[in-house]
N, C-alpha and C positions, 0 to 999 in steps of 0.2 A: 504494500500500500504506500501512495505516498506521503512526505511530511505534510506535516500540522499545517503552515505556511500555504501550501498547493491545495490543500481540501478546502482553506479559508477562501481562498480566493475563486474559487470557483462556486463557490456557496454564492459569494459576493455578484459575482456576476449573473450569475441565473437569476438571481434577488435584484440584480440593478441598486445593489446598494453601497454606495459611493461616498455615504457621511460616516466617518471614521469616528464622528462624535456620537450619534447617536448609536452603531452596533462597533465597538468597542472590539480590536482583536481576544482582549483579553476576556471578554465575553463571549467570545465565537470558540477560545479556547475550553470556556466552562462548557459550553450546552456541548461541545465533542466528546467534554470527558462523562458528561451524562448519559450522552446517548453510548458509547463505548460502555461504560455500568453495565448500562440497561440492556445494552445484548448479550455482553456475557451472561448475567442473571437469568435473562430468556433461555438464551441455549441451553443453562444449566436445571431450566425445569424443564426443557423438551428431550434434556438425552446429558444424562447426571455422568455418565461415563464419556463423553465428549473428549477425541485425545488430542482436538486444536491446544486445549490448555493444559497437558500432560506434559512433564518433565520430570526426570530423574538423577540422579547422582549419585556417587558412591560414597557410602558411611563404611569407614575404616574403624569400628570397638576396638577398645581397648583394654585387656585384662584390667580387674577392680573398677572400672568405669562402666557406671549403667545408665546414667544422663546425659541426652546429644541436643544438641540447639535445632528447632524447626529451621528451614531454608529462608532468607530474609524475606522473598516473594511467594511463597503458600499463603493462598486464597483467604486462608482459613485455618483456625488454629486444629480443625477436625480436618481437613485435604488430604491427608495420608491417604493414597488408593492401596498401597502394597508395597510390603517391605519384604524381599529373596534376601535368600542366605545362598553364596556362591562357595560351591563345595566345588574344587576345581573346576571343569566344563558344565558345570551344570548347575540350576536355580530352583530352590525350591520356597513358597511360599512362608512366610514367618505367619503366626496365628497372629490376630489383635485381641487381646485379653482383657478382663475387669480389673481396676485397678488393686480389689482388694484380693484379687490373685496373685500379687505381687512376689516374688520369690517361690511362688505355690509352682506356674505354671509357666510354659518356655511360649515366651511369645513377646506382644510388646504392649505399651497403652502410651496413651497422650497426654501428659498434664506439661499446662504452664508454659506452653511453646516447647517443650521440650516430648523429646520421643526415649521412651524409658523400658530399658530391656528388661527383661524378667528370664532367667534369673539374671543374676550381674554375670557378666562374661568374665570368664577364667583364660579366654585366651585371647590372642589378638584376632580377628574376623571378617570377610568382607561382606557388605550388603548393597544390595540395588534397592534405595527408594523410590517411590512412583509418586508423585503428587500432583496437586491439581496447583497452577500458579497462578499468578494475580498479576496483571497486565498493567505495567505502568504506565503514570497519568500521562496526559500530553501536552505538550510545553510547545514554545515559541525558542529558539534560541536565543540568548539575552549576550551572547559575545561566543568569538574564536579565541582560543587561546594561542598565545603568539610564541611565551615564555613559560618554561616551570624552571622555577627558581627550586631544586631539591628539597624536599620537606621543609619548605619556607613560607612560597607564593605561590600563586599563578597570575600569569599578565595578561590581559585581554589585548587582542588587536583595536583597533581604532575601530568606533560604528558599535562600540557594545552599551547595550543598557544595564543600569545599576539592578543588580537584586535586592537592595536593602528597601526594604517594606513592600516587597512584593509577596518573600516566605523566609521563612524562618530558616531552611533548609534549602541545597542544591545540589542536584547532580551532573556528572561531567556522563558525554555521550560521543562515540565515534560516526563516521561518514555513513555507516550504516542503520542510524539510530541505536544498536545497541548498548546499554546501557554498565559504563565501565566504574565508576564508580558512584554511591548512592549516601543520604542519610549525611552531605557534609553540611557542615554548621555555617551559614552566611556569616563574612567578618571581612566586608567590602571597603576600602578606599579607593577613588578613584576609580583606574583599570587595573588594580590589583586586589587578591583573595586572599587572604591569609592562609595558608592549609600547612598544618604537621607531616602531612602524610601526606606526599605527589605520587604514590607505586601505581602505577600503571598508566598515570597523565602524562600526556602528549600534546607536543605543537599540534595544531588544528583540527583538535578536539573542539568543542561546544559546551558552554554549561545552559545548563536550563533548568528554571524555577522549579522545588518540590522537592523532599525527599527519594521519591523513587519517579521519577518520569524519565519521558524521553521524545524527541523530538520528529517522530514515528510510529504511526499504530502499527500494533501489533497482532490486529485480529487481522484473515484470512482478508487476500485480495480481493474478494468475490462480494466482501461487505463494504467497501468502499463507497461504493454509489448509496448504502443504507446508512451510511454516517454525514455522507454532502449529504442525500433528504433531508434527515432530520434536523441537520443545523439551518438549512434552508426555511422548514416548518418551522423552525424559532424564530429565522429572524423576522420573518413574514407576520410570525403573531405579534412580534416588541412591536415591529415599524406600525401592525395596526392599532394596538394598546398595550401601554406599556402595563398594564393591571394584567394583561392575560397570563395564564397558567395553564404550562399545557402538560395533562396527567402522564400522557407517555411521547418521547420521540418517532416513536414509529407509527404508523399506519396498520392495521389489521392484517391488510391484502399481505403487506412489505413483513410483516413477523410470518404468516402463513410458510410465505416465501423460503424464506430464514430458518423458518423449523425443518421444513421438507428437504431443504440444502446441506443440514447436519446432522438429519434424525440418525440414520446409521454410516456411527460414527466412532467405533470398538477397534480397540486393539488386544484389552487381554486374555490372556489365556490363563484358563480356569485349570489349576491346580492345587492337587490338598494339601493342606496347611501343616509344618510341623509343630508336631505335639507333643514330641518327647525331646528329653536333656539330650539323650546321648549324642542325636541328629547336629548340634552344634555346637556341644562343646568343647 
């Protein structure tokens, strides 16, 4: 799909709307990130197993250690679709257990952001988690970075706009909108950022406003024309009163659409679950 920037402006021109004062980018930004919500939400009550928003990772245990941190982008502190235990070539399903099984039964459960093995692992182990991820917000580019000063600064090129009092938070993002680092704390002078930590910033990088955004949706190209409508249906209802409130971005027909385009939509494969010690420890 492409950026924030290109969906604005074509919203704009279908809408004939040309006064920057009245629909506002940074308004054109919010109803994008509304209506982005709102189809994930959608998808996810027309087809819960949906694997646009699937991603995985490998969790490395650690003998004595039975406490792992969720992924910073899970959906949801419950998104855990499946956790494999990799016995050399091959994966077998972990159980998800009641917490007050704890040390009782070989499996895992969820508290607190945290994915909590049962029993504690006695030896070091690998795992494939499965999770459902959460699609960062969508931003505008607010500068290029020209300089990183090694865990010191970073320098904007010329044509950047301030973050301070935009958000409290900002993320840096590569030419592909992927987003390289997240959750850094705004501490602006000028065209320079304070940061302790430059690992992974790069000349002509981008930062942009938010904790976790990016300057790129990330849902499937095929929604694209379903995110220009709905910001179009916004601006359409501001320009005719600013009182209007509109309960959903989409249309019936255009959700219908949408469901029928991701109903089957599976990837896993259903295997039984370990249930004894010996299978992993």
């Amino acid at each position: 799909m492409r950026k924030t920037q290109y969906l604005i402006r074509e919203a704009r021109q279908n809408t004939n709307t040309t006064d920057a004062e009245a629909i506002t980018d940074y308004l054109c930004v919010s109803l994008l990130n509304r209506a982005q919500e709102f189809i994930q939400a959608f998808l996810f009550t027309q087809n819960i197993e949906a694997k646009i928003f699937r991603k995985s990772y490998v969790l490395n245990t650690v003998s004595g250690i039975e406490e792992y941190d969720l992924p910073s982008d899970v959906y949801a502190k419950n998104s855990i679709n499946n956790i494999m235990y990799k016995n050399g070539d091959t994966y077998s399903p972990l159980k998800q257990i009641a917490e007050k099984a704890r040390g009782l039964s070989t499996g895992y459960f969820l508290s607190d952001s945290k994915i909590i093995m049962s029993p504690m692992p006695q030896s070091n182990q690998i795992f494939n988690v499965s999770y459902t991820r959460r699609l960062p917000s969508l931003a505008l580019s607010y500068g290029v970075i020209g300089t990183v000063n090694a865990n010191t600064s970073i320098v904007l090129n010329v044509g950047y706009t301030l973050l301070t009092g935009v958000d409290d938070y900002f993320s840096v993002v590569d030419s592909t909108g992927a987003v390289i680092r997240q959750g850094l704390v705004v501490s602006q002078v000028g065209d320079t950022i304070s940061l302790s930590d430059t690992s992974s910033i790069t000349a002509g990088m981008v930062v942009v406003p938010g904790a976790y955004a990016t300057t790129l949706c990330q849902l499937p190209d095929e929604l694209e024309s379903a995110m220009i409508m709905s910001l179009e249906t916004s601006i359409n209802a501001r320009l005719s009163s600013k009182d209007i409130a509109i309960s959903k971005p989409l249309t019936n027909e255009m959700l219908e659409q949408i469901g029928a385009m991701f109903a089957d939509n599976t990837t896993d494969t259903f295997m039984p679950p370990i249930v004894e010690y010996t299978e992993w420890l």
